[in-house]
C-alpha positions as CSV (number, residue, x, y, z in Angstrom):
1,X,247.9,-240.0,162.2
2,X,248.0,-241.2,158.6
3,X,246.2,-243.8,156.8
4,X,247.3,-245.0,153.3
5,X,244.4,-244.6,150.6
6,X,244.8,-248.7,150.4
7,X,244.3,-249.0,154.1
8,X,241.3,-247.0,153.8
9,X,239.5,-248.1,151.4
10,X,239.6,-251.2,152.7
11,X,238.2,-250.7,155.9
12,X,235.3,-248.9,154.1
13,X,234.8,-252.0,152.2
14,X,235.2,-254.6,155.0
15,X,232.4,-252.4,157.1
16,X,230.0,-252.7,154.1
17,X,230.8,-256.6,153.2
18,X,230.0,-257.2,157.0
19,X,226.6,-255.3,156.6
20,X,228.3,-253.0,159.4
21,X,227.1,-250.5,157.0
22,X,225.3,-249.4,153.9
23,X,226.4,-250.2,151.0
24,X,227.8,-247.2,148.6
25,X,225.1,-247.3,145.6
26,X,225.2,-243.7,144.3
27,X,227.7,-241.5,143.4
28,X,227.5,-238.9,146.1
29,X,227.9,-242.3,148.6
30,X,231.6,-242.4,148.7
31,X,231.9,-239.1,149.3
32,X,229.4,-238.8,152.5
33,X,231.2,-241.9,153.7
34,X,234.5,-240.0,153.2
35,X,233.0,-237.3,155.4
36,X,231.5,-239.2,157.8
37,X,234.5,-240.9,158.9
38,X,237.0,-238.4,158.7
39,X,234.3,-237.3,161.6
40,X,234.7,-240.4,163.3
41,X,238.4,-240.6,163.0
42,X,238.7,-237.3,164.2
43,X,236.7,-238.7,167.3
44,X,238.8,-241.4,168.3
45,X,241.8,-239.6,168.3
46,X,240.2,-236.8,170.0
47,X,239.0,-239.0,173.0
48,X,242.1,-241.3,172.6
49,X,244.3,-238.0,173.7
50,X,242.1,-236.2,176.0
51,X,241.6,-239.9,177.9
52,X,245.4,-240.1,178.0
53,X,246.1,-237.2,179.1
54,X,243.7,-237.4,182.2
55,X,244.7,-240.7,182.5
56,X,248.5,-239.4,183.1
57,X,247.8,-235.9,184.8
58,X,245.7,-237.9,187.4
59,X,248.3,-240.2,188.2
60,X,251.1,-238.0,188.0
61,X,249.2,-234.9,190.0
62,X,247.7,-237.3,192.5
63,X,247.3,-236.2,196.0
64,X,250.2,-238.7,197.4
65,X,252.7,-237.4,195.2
66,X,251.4,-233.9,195.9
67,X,249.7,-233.0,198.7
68,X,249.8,-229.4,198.4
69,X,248.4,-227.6,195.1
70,X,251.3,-226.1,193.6
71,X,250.8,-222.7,190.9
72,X,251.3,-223.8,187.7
73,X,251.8,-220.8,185.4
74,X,250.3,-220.3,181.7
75,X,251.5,-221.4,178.2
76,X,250.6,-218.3,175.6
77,X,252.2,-221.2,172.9
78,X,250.6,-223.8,174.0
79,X,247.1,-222.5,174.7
80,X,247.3,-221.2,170.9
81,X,247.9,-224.4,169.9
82,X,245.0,-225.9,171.3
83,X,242.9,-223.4,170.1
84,X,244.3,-223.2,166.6
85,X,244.3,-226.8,165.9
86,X,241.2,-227.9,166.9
87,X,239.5,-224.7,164.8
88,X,241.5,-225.9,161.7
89,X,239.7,-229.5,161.7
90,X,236.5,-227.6,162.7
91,X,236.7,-225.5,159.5
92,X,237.9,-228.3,157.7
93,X,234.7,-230.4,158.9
94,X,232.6,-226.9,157.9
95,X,233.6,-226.3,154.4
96,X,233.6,-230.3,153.5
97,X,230.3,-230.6,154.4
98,X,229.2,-227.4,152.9
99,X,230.2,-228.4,150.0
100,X,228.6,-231.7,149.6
101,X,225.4,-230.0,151.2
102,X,225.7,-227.8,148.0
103,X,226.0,-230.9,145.6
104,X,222.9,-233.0,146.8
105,X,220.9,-230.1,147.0
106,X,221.7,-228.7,143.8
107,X,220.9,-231.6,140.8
108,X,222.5,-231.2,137.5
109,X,220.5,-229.4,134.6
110,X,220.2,-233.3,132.8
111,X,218.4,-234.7,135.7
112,X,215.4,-236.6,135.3
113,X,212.5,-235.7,137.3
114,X,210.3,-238.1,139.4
115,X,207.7,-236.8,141.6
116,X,207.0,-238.5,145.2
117,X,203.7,-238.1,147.2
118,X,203.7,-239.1,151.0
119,X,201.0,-239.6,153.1
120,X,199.7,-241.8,155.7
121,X,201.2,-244.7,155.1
122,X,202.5,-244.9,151.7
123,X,204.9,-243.6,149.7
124,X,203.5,-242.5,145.8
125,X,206.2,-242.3,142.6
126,X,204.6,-240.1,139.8
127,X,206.7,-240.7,136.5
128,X,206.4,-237.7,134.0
129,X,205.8,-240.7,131.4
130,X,202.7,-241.6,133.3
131,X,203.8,-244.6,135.2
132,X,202.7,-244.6,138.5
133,X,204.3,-246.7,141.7
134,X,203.3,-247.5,145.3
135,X,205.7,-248.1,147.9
136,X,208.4,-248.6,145.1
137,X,210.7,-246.8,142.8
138,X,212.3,-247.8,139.5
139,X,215.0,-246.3,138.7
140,X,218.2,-246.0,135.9
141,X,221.2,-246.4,136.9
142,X,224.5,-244.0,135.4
143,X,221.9,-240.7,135.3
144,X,221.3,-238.3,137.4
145,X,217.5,-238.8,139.2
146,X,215.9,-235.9,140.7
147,X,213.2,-236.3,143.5
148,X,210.9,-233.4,143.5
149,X,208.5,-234.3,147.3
150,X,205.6,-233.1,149.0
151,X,203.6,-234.6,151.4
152,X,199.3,-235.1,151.1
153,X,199.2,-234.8,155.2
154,X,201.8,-234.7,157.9
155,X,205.6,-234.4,158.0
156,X,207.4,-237.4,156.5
157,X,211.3,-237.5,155.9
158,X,212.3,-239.7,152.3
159,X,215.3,-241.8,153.2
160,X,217.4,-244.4,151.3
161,X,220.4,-245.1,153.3
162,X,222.5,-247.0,150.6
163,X,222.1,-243.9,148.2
164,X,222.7,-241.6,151.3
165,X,219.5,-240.2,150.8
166,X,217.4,-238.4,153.1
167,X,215.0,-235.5,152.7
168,X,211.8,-233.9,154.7
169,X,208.9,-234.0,152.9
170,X,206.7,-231.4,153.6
171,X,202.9,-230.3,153.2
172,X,202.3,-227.6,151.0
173,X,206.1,-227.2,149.8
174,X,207.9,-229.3,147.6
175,X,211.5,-230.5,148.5
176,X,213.8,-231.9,146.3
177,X,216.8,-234.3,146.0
178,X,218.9,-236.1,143.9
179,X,221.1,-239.2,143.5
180,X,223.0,-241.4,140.5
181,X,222.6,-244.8,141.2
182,X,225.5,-246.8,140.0
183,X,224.5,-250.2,140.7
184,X,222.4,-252.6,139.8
185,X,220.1,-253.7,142.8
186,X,217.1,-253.4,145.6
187,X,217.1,-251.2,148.0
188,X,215.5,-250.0,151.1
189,X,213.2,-246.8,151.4
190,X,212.0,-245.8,154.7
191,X,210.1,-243.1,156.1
192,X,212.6,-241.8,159.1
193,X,210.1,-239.3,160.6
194,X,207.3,-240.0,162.8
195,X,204.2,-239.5,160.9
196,X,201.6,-241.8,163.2
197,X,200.5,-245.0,164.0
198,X,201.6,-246.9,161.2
199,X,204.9,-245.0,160.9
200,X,207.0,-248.3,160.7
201,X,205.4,-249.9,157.8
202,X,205.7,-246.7,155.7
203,X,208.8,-248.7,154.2
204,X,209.4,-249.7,150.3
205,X,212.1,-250.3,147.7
206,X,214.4,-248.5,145.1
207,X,214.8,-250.6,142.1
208,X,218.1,-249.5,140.1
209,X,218.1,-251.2,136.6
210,X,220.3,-250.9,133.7
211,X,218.9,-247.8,131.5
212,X,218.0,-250.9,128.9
213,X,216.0,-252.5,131.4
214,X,215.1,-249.1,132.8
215,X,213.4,-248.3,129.3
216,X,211.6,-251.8,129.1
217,X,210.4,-250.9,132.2
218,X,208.3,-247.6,131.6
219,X,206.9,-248.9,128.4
220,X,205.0,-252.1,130.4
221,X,204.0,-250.0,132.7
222,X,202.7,-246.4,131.4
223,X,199.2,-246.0,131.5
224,X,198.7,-244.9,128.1
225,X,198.9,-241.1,129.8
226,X,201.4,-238.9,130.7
227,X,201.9,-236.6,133.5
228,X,201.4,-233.2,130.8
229,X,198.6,-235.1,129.2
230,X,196.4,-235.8,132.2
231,X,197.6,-231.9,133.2
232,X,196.0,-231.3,129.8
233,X,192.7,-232.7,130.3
234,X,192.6,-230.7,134.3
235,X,193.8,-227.9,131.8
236,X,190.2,-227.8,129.9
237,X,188.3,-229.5,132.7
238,X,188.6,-226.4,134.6
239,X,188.4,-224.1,131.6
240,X,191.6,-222.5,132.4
241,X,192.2,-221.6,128.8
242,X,189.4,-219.3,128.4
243,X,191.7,-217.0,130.5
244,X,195.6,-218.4,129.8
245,X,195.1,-218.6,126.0
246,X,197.7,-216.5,124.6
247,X,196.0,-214.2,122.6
248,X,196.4,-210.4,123.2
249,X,192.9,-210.2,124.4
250,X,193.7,-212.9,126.7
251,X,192.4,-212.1,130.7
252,X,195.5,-214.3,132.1
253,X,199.4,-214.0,131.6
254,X,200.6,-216.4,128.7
255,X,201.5,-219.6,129.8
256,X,203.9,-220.4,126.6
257,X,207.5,-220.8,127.8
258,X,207.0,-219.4,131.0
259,X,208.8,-222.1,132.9
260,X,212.4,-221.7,134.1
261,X,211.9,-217.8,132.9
262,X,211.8,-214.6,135.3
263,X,208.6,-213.2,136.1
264,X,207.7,-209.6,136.8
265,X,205.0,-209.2,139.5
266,X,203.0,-206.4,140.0
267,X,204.9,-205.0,143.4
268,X,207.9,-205.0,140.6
269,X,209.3,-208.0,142.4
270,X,211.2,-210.8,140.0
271,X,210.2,-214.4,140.7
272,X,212.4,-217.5,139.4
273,X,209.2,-219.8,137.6
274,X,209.8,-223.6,138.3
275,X,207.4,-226.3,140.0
276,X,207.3,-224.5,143.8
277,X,206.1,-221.1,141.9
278,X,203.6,-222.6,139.7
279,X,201.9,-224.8,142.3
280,X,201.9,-221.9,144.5
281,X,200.6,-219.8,141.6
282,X,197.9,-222.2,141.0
283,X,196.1,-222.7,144.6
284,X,197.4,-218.5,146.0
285,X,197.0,-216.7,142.5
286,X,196.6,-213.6,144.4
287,X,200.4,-213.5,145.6
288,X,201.8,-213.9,142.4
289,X,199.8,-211.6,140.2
290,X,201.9,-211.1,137.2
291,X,202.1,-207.3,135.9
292,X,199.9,-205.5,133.3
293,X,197.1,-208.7,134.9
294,X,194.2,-208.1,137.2
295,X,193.8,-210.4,140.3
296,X,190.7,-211.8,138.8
297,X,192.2,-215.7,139.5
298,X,190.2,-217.7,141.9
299,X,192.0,-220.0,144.1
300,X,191.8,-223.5,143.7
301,X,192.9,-224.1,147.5
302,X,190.9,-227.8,148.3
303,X,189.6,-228.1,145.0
304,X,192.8,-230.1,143.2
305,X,194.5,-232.9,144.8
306,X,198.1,-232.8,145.1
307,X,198.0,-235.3,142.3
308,X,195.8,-232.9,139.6
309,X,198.8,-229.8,140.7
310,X,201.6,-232.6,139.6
311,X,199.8,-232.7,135.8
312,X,198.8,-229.2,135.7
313,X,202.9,-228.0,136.5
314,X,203.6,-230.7,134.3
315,X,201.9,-229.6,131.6
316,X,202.9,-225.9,131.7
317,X,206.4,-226.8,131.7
318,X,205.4,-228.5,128.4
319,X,204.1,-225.7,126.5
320,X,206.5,-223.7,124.3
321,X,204.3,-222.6,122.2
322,X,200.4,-221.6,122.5
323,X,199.6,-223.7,119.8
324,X,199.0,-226.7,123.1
325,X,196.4,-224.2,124.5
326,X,194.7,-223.6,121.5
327,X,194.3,-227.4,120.4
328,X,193.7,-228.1,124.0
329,X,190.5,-225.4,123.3
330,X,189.4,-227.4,120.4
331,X,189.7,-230.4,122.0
332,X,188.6,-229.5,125.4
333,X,184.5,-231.0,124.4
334,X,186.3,-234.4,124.2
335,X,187.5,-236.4,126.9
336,X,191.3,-236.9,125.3
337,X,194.0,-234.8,124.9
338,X,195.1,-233.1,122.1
339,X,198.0,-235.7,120.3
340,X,201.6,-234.9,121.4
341,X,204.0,-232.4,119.5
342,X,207.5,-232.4,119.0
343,X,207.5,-229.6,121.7
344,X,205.8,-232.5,125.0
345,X,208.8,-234.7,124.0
346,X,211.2,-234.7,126.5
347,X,215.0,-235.1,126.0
């Protein structure tokens, strides 16, 4: 059965104009959609034949027309051919969804990073310019938006069905996403797991802007601090610099361009550093003891909120150079943060 590309792209169009279904506002939309119903295509016509044929077979074969079972022998030809076939659209189904699996799991190196904090019964959006949002997300439209999740209590699942969106969030592990909104709009966020009581009214909305508008945005609403500045302050707070300083006297590994490198435990092990690593790092030190380093690091299990481990990754994923941890020494009496360098300046 063939349907023209015309044909087919205006049924897609006619199901989202009669609110049938969700509108296509990301990039990666269009492409689930695709999916989905080359699925229920394949669906129809598989219940269209195999209702026909028992349909005919039961009329022909009926007990009138023969009342005494008659051997019917096997088709080698035909029973490949109803083996083959259906396995071809089965790995055809497989390898499609594979590969989108790969691309929403895998955001581009240019993404921007948002972080999202669930908990009972709200949804938290932590900006790496400081800006902070409840139950809502702003959002540019034409880049690529990365969603790094964890949840504060119980399971929660992160879904925005016009973006085809959806994503566990989980306690104690961060999970990440990503989309390219491409128009302008509102949209619906929901929480799609069961996480208590007040489950239904864990709801909010995704405001796509124009990156003008987008820009406008951040700039009424930062709270004077980023997300590496207030990781800054927790930095010196908790006198983490008296060990992480740099120096080659130092008691802790360097912290200086440390994330996205390779890191050499002490079982000889190679670990990839990004945000799961260093939160890890930061509340189990004693898994992650980096070699030629004592386990002298006491855990900071209960003692940061999920919020404080957002600034503190934040803020090593800043440094480049340990001239942050030594201004953040000098500076650590005060209650600022040292002023931002070329090198906290995010493309």
């Amino acid at each position: 059965m063939h349907i023209s590309p015309v044909l087919w792209q205006f049924l897609i169009k006619w199901l989202h104009a009669s609110a049938l279904f969700p509108a296509e506002a990301s990039t990666i939309a269009p492409m689930m959609d695709a999916l989905y119903f080359f699925l229920l295509l394949l669906t129809v016509i598989g219940l269209i034949l195999v209702g026909s044929l028992i349909f005919g077979f039961s009329l022909r074969y009926r007990r009138s027309r023969n009342p005494v079972a008659t051997q019917v022998e096997g088709s080698t030809l035909m029973e490949a051919t109803w083996t083959i076939i259906p396995l071809a659209l089965f790995l055809v189904c497989f390898v499609w969804g594979a590969l989108l699996y790969f691309r929403i799991y895998n955001p581009p190196a240019n993404s921007m990073n948002i972080y999202i904090v669930g908990k009972q019964w709200m949804w938290k959006a932590e900006h790496p310019g400081g800006q902070h949002e409840i139950n809502s997300l702003h959002v540019p439209i034409g880049r690529p938006v990365q969603l790094t999740m964890i949840s504060q209590d119980v399971f929660h699942s992160f879904s925005i069905p016009d973006f085809r969106v959806k994503r566990e969030v989980i306690p104690g592990r961060y999970t990440t996403v990503w989309f390219e909104a491409t128009d302008v709009g509102t949209y619906h966020l929901f929480c799609t797991q069961y996480c208590g009581t007040q489950h239904s009214g864990m709801i909010g909305e995704v405001t796509a802007m124009t990156p003008a508008d987008y820009e406008k945005w951040t700039q009424q609403s930062t709270s004077g601090m980023s997300l590496a500045q207030n990781g800054e302050r927790l930095f010196a707070s908790m006198n983490c610099n008296a060990c992480h300083n740099g120096t080659a006297t130092a008691r802790g590994p360097n912290l200086a361009g440390v994330y996205g490198s390779k890191l050499t435990l002490t079982n000889g092990s190679q670990v990839l550093v990004n945000e799961a690593f260093l939160r890890d790092a930061i509340l189990n030190p004693s898994s992650h003891v980096t070699a030629g380093f004592n386990p002298i690091m006491p855990t900071y299990q209960g003692q940061i909120s999920e919020d404080g481990l957002i600034d503190l990754v934040e803020y090593i994923k800043t440094l480049q150079t340990n001239y942050r941890v030594q201004q953040t020494q000098v500076t650590s009496q005060s209650n600022q943060a040292a002023p931002v360098t070329p090198e906290m300046v995010k493309p």
